[in-house]
VEXTOR-483525 format. One record per residue (C-alpha): residue in one letter; x, y, z. Coordinates in Angstrom, 1 decimal. Layout:
["A",[X,Y,Z]]
...
END
This chain:
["X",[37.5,-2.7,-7.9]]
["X",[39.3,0.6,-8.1]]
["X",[38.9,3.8,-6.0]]
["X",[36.7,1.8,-3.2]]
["X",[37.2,4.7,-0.9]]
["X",[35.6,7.2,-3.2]]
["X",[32.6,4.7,-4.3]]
["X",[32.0,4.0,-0.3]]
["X",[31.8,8.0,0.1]]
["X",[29.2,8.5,-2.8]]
["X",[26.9,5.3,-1.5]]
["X",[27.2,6.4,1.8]]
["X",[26.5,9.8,1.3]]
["X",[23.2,8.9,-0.5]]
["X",[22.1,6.7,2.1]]
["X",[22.3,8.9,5.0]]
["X",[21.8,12.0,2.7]]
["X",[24.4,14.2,4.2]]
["X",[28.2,14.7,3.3]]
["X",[30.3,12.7,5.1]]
["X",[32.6,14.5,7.8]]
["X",[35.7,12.0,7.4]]
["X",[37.8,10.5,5.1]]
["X",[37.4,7.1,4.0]]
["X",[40.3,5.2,3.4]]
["X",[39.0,1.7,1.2]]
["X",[40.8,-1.8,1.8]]
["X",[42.3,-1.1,-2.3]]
["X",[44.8,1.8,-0.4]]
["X",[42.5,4.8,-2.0]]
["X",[41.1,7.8,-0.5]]
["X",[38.0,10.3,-0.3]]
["X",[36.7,12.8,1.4]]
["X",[37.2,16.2,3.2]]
["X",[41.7,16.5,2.9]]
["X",[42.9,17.1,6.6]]
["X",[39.9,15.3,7.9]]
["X",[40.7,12.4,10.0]]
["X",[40.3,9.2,8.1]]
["X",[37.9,6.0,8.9]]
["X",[40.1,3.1,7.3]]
["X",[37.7,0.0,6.1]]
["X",[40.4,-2.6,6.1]]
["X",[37.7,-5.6,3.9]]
["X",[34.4,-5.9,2.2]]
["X",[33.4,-7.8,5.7]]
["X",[33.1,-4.1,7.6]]
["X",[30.2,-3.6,4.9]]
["X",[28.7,-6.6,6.0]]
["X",[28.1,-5.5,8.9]]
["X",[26.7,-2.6,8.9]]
["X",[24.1,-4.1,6.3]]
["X",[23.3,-7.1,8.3]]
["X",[22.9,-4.3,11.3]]
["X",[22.3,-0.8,10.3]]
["X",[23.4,1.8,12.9]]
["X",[25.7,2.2,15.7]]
["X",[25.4,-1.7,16.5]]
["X",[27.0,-2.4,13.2]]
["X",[29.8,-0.3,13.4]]
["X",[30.5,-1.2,16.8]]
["X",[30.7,-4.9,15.6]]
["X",[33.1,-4.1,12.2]]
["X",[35.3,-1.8,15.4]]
["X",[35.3,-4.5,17.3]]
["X",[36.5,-7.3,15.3]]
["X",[39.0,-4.9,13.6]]
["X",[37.0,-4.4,10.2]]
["X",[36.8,-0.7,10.4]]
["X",[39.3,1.3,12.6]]
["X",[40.7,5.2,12.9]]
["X",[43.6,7.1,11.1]]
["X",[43.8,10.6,13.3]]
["X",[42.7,11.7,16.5]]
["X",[39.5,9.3,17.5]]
["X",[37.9,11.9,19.7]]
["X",[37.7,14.3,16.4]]
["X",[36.4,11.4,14.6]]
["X",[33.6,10.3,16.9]]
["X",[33.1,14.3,17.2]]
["X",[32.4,14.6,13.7]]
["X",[30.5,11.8,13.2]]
["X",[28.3,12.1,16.3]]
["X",[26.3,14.9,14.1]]
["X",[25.2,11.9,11.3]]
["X",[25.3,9.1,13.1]]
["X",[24.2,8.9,16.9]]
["X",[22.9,12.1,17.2]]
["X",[20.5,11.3,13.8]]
["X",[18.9,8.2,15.9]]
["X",[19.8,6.1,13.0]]
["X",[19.0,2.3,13.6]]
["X",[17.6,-0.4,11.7]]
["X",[14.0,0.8,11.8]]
["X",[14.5,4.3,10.3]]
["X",[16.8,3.2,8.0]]
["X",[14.6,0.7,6.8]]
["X",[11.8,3.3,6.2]]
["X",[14.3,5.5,4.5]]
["X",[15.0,2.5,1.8]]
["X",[11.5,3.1,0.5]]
["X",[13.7,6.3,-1.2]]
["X",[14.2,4.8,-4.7]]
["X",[17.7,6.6,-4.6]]
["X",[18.5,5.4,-1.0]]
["X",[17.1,1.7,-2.9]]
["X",[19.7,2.0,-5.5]]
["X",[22.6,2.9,-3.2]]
["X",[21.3,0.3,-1.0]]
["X",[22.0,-2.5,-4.2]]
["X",[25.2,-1.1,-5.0]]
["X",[26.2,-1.4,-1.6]]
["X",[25.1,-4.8,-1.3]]
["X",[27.1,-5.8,-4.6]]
["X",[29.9,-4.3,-3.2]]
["X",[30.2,-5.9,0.2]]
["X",[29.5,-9.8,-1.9]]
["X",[29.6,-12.6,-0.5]]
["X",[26.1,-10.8,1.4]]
["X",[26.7,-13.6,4.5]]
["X",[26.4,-12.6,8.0]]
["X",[29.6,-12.1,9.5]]
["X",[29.4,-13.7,13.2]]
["X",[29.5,-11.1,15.9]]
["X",[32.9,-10.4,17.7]]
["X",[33.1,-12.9,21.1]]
["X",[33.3,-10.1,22.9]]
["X",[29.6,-9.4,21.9]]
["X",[27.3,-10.7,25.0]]
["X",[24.3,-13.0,23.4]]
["X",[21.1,-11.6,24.7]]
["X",[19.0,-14.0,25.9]]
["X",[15.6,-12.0,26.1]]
["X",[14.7,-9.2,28.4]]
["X",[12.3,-10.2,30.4]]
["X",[14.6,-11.2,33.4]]
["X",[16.7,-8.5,34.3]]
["X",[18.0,-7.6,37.1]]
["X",[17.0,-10.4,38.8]]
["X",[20.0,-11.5,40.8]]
["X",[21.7,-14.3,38.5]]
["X",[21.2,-12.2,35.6]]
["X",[22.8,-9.1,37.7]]
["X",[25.8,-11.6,38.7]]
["X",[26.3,-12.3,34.9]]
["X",[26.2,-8.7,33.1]]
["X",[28.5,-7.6,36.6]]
["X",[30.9,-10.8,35.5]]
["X",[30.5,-9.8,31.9]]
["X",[32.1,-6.1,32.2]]
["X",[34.2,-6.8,35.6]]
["X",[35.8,-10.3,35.3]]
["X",[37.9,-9.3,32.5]]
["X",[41.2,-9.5,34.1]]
["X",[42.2,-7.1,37.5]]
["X",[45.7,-6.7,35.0]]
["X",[43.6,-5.2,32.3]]
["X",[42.1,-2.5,35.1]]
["X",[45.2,-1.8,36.7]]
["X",[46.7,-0.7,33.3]]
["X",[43.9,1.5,32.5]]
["X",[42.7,2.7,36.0]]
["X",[46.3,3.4,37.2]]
["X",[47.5,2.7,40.9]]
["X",[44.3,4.2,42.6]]
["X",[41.6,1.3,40.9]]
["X",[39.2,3.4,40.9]]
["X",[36.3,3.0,38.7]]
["X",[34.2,5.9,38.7]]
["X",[34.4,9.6,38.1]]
["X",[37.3,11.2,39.7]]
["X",[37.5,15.1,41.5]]
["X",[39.8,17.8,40.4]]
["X",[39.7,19.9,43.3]]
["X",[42.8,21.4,41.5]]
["X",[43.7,21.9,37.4]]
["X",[46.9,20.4,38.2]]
["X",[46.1,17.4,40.0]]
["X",[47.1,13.8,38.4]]
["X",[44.2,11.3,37.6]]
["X",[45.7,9.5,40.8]]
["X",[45.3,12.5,43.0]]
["X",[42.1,12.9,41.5]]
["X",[40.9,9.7,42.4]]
["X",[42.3,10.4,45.8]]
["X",[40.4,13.8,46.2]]
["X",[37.4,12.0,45.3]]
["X",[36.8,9.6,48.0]]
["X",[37.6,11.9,50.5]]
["X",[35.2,14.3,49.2]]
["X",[33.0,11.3,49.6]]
["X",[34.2,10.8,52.8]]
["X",[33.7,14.1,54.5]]
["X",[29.9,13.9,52.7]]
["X",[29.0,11.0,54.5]]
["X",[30.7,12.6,57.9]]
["X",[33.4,9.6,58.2]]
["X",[34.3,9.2,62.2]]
["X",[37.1,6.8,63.8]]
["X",[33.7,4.3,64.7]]
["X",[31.7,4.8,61.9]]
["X",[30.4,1.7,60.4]]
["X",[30.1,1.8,56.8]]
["X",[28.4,-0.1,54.2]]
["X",[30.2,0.4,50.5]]
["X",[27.8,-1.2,47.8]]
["X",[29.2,-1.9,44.6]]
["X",[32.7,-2.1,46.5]]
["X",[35.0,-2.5,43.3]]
["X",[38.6,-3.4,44.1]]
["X",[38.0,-2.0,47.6]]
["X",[39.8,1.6,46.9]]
["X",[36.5,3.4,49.1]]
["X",[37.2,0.9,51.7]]
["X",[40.5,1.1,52.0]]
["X",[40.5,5.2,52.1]]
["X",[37.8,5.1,54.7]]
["X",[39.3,2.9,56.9]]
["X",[43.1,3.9,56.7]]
["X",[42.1,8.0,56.6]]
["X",[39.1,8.3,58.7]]
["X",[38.9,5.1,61.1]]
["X",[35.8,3.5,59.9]]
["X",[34.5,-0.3,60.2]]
["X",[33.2,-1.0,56.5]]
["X",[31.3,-3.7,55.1]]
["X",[31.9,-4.0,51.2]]
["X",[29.9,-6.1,48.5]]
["X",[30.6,-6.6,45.4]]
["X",[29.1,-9.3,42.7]]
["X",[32.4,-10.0,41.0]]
["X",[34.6,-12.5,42.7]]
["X",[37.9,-11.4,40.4]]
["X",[37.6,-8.0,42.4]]
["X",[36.9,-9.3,45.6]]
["X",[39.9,-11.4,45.4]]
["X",[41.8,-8.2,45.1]]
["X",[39.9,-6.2,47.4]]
["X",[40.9,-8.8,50.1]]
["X",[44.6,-8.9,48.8]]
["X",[44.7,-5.4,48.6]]
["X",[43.4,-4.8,52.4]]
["X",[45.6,-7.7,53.5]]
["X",[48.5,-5.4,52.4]]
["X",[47.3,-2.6,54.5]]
["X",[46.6,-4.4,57.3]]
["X",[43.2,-3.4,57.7]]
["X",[41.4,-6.8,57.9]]
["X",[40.3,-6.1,61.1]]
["X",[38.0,-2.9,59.7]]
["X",[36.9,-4.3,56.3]]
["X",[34.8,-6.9,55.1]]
["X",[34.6,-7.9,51.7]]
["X",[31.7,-10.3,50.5]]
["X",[30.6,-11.2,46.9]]
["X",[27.0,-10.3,48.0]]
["X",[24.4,-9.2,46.4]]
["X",[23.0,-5.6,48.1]]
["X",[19.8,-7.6,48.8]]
["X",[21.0,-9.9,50.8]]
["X",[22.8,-7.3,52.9]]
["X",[21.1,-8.0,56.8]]
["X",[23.6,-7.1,58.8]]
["X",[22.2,-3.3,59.5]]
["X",[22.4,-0.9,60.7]]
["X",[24.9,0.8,59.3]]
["X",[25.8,4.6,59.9]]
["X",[26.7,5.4,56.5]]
["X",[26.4,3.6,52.9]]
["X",[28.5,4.7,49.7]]
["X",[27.3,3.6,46.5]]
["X",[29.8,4.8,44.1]]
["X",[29.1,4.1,40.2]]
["X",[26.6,0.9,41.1]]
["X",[23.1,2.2,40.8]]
["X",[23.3,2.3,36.7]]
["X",[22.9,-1.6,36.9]]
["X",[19.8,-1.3,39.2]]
["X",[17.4,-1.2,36.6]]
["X",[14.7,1.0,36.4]]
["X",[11.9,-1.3,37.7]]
["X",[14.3,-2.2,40.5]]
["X",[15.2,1.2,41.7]]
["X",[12.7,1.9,44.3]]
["X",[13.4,-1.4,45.8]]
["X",[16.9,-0.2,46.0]]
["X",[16.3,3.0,47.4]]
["X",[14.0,1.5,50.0]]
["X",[16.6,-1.7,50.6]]
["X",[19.4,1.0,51.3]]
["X",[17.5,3.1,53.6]]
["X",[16.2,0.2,55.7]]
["X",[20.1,-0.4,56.2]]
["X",[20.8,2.5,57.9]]
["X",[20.1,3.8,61.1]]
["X",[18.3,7.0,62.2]]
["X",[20.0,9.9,60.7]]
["X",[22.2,7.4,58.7]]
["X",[24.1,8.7,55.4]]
["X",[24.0,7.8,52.0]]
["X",[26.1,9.0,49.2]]
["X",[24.7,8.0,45.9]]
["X",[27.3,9.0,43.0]]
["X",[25.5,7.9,39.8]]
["X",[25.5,8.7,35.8]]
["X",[22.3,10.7,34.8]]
["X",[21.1,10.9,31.3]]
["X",[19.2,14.0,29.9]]
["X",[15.5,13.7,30.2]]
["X",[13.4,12.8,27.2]]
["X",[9.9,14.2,26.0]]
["X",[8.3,10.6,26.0]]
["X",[10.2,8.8,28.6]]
["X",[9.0,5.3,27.3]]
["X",[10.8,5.7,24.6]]
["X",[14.1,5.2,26.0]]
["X",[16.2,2.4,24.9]]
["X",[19.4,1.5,26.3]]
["X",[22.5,1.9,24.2]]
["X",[23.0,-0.6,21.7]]
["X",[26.9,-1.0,22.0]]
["X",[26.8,-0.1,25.8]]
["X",[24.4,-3.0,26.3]]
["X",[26.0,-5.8,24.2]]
["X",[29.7,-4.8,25.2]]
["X",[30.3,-2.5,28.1]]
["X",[27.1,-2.6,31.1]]
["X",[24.7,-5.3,29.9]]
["X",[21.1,-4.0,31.1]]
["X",[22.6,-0.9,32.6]]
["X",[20.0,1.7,32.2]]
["X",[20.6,5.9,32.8]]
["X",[17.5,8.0,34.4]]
["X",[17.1,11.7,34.7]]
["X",[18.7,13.3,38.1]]
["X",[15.4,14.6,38.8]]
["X",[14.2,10.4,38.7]]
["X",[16.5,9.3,41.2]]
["X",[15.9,12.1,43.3]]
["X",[12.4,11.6,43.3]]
["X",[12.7,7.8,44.1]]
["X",[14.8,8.0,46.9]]
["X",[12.5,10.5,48.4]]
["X",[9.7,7.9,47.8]]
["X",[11.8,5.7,49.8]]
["X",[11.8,7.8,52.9]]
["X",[15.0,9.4,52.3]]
["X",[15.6,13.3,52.7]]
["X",[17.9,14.6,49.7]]
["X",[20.0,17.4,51.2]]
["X",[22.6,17.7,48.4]]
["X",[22.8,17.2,44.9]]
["X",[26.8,17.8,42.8]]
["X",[26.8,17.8,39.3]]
["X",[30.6,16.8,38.3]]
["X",[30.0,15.8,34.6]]
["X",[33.2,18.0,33.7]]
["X",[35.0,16.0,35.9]]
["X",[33.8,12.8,34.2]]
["X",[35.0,13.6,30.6]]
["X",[38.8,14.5,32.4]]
["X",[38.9,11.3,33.7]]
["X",[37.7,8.8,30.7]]
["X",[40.5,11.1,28.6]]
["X",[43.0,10.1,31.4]]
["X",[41.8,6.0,31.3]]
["X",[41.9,6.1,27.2]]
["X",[45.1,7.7,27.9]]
["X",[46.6,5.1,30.0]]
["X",[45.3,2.3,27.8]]
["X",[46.8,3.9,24.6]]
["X",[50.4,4.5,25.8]]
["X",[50.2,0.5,26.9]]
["X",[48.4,-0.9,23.7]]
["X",[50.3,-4.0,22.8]]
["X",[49.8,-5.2,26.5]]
["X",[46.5,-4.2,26.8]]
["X",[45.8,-6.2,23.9]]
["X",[47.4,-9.0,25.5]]
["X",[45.6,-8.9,29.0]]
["X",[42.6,-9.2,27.3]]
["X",[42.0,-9.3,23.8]]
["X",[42.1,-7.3,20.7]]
["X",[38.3,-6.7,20.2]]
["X",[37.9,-6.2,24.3]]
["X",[41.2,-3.4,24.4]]
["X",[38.9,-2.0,21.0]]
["X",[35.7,-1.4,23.3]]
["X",[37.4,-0.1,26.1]]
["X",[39.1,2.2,23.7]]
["X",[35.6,3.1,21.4]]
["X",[33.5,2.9,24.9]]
["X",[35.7,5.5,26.9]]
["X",[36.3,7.9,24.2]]
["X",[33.0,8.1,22.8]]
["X",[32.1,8.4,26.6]]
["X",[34.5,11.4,27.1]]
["X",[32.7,13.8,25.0]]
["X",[28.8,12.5,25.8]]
["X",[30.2,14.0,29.1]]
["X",[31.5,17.1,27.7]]
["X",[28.5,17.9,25.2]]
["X",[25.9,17.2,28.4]]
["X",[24.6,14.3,26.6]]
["X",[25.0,12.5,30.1]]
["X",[25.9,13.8,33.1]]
["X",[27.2,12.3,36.2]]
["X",[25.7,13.8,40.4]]
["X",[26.5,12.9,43.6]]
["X",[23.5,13.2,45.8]]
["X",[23.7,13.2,49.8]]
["X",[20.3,11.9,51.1]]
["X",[19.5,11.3,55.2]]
["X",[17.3,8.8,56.8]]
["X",[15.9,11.9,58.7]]
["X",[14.3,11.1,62.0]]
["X",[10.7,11.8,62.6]]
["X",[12.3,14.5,65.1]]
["X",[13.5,16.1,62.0]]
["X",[17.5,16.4,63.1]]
["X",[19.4,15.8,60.3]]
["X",[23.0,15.9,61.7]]
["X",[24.5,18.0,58.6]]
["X",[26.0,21.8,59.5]]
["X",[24.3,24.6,58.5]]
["X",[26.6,25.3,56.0]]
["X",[26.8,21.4,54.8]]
["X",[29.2,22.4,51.6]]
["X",[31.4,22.8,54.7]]
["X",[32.7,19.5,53.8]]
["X",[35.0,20.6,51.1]]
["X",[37.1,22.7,53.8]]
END
């Protein structure tokens, strides 16, 4: 047919029932929409397919993925734009369904349908993890395969988008011109100096990564640190890393799982961007695992993503593209949740930094990284995986920056029954 682009525009505008905030470029070379507006390019009849066979954001993410549908223009705008009639709506299978019983949405519905022939399911991208049922998450072989799942994609792949410091978590711009890398840097010392780091100290770093806490705790501050991770692709370069450092004689790193850890107590524990794959109906046994690791007046610094709190909290539902390509059966809870759990676990809360800013600065600075090395990135891994990364982080980015998720470090003591914390009176003192 002729002028795809401008029949896509009408049928999509009467299913949703708003104007569309984009362009829409149609795989016949034609064009529609706002002029100036960046443009949503649907390269074949198979990106239709998708999104029919899966309504909402899981559709899309599967025509992204596999290269069906892709971006003309700036892809933060795009998401921007679209955010307002897409994500933000709720749109999923369920209300769309209920929205067909429109006999206008029907007919679009058909002419969409007719339009995206032959109506066969297109086979999700590989990169798409098969659910097999939820009913056994977070146990600890499902936790060692969603961990392998986002993690064991290649320590190449990481290095290009995390940059020198492999760090994957949110960095700290204690200044406006600092690098990511400096960042990064500013970071773990800040987590450092939190947790009161000693020549001595004997530190516990669950959810260890490639070992970048480890190594800066060790090297700056003089610490004996334990770290565990469930991927062995970053223990291997943890252990490479240290070698190189010649710190094997402070640091420890074991493809454990954190409850198996026995070996306590320990003076301080860092758990840096690990707790969003505890599971909710895990995280009080977490909170009381961690603090029966440390010792009187023990440390822990909990740096975590937080999502906003809802109305009915049973209603939440993990992310649909998060879950089947990025964090399978990570989960987000309110600040005010985790707080409240760790205090249930015997733990004293003493400070609580909301960074979120500094979380959308550094997903622009990954997406950056990977952009400017596409063709290799592509190569490390594979063109649907480089397209997550890319979709994941930026539509990340500004979650963060319109405080549709939020990102804390929190500081909790195992106080003893004495009451003597061990933090100065002035405990923000750490930033000195």
């Amino acid at each position: 047919m002729q002028n795809a682009a401008l029949r896509l525009k009408e049928l999509a505008e009467r299913l949703i029932g708003a104007e569309l905030p984009v362009r829409i470029r149609g795989w016949d070379g034609s064009e529609a929409g706002p002029p100036g507006a960046p443009t949503l390019v649907v390269r074949n009849r198979r990106a239709l397919r998708h999104l029919l066979w899966k309504p909402g954001e899981l559709g899309l993410a599967r025509a992204w993925v596999a290269g069906d549908l892709d971006v003309d223009g700036d892809l933060y705008e795009t998401l921007d734009r679209m955010a307002g009639f897409i994500w933000e709506r709720g749109e999923d299978a369920r209300t769309l369904r209920q929205a067909v019983r429109d006999p206008d949405v029907r007919a679009a519905a058909r002419e969409l349908l007719a339009l995206s022939a032959p109506f066969l399911p297109p086979a999700p991208p590989p990169e798409e993890r098969r659910r097999r049922g939820r009913l056994h998450r977070h146990t600890k072989h499902s936790d060692r395969r969603a961990i392998s799942h986002h993690y064991d994609v290649g320590n190449d792949f990481y290095e290009l988008v995390l940059g020198p410091s492999m760090v994957y978590s949110c960095a700290y711009w204690a200044s406006p011109d600092a690098t990511l890398e400096d960042a990064q840097r500013d970071k773990l010392e800040l987590v450092s100096r939190k947790l009161g780091l000693r020549p001595g100290t004997r530190l516990l770093d669950v959810g260890c990564g490639w070992g970048s806490m480890a190594i800066h705790a060790a090297r700056e501050h003089g610490v004996n640190v334990v770290g565990v991770t469930l991927s062995q692709e970053q223990a291997a370069y943890a252990r490479k890393r240290i070698a190189e450092e010649g710190l094997t004689d402070r640091i420890e790193i074991r493809v454990q799982d954190y409850r198996d850890v026995r070996d306590g107590p320990y003076d301080a524990i860092s758990s840096i961007g690990m707790a969003e794959h505890v599971g909710s109906e895990r995280y009080l046994e977490y909170a009381h695992d961690l603090h029966a690791l440390l010792k009187p007046g023990g440390r822990l610094l909990n740096h975590q993503i937080a999502r906003r709190p809802q109305t009915d909290e049973s209603a939440y539902s993990v992310d649909e593209f998060i879950d089947a390509y990025v964090f399978p059966d990570g989960e987000l809870a309110p600040v005010g949740t985790t707080v409240s759990l760790l205090e249930r676990a015997g733990f004293e809360v003493r400070d609580t930094e909301a960074i979120r800013e500094h979380y959308a600065l550094t997903l622009r600075g990954w997406v950056a990284n990977l952009e400017a090395a596409w063709p290799e990135a592509q190569r490390l891994t594979s063109p649907g995986r480089a397209r997550v990364w890319r979709l994941y982080m930026a539509a990340s980015a500004l979650a963060f920056e319109h405080n549709r998720i939020g990102v804390n470090q929190v500081l909790a003591v195992k106080t003893p029954e004495g009451g003597a914390s061990g933090l100065p009176l002035r405990s923000r003192e750490w930033r000195a």
